[in-house]
C-alpha positions in Angstrom: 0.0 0.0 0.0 1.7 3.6 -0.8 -0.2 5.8 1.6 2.3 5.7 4.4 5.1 8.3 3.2 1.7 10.3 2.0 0.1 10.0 5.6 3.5 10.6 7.1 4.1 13.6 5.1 0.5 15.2 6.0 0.8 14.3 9.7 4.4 16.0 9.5 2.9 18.9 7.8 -0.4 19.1 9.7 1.9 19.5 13.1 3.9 22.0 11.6 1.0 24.4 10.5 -0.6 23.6 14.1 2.8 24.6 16.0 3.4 28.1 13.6 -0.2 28.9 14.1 0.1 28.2 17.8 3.2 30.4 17.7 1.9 33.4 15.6 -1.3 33.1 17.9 0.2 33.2 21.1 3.6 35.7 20.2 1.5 39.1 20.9 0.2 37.8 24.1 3.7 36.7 25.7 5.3 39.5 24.7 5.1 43.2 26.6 6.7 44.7 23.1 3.9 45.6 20.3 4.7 43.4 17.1 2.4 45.3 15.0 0.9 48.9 15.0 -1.6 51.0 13.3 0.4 51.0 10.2 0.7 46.9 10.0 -3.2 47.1 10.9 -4.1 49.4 8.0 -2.1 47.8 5.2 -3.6 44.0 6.2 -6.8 46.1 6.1 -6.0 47.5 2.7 -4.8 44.4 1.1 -7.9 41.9 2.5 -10.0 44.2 0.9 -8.3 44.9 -2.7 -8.2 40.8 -2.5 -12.1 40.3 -1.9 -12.5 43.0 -4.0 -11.0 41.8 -6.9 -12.8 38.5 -6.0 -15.8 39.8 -6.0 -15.4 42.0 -9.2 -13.9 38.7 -11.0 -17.2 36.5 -10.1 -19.5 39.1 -10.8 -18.3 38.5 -14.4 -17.4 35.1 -14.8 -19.9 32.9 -12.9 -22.9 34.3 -14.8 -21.1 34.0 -17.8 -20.6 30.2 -16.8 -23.8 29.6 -16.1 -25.5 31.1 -19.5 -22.8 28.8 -21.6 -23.4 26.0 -19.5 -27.2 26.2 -19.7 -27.0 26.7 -23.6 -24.4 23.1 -23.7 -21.7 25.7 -25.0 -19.2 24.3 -22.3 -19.2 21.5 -19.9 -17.5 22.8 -16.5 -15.4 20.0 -14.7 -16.3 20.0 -11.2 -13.6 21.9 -10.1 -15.3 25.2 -11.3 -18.7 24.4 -9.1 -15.8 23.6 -6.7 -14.3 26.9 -6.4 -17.4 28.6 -7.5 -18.3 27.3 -3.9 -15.4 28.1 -2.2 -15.5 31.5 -3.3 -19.3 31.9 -2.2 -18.2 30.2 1.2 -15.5 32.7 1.8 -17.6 35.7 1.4 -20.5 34.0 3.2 -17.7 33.4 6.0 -16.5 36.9 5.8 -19.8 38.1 6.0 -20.6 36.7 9.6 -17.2 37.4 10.9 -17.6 41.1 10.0 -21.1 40.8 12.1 -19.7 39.3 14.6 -16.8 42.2 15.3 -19.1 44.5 14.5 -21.5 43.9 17.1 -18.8 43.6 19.7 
């Protein structure tokens, strides 16, 4: 059976994203020095929002677009495009209650 370097390799990998997270998670709070200030905050700020924005913008266009062809047999999508058409509609869906959520707090 081949899975065991391939099990192996996600377990090793798995661990290691766990321990970075843990580290970038738990860094500001260990720490009396300020890792970031308003300037770090405003540029992540600025760059989440050019990225959903230019999310948004390219699906506006595309999915429709998709959708019509599809419909009139034009193209046959694999499933990866219903797969990321998904994803993408998850992740604003996802942003979307995050934002409520800190905005109510």
């Amino acid at each position: 059976m081949g899975t065991g370097r391939e099990l192996v390799g996600t377990i090793v990998y798995a661990v290691g994203v766990w321990i970075g997270g843990g580290i970038a998670f738990l860094a500001p709070k260990l720490t009396e020095m300020p890792l970031q200030d308003e300037r770090d905050s405003d540029l992540y700020n600025r760059a989440s929002g050019l990225t959903l924005g230019v999310l948004f913008v390219v699906g506006l266009s595309v999915i429709p677009a998709i959708y019509v062809l599809e419909a009139a047999e034009r193209v046959e999508t694999p499933p990866e495009v219903n797969g990321a058409v998904l994803l993408a509609s998850g992740l604003f869906l996802l942003w979307g209650v995050a934002y409520g959520i800190v905005k109510r707090r």
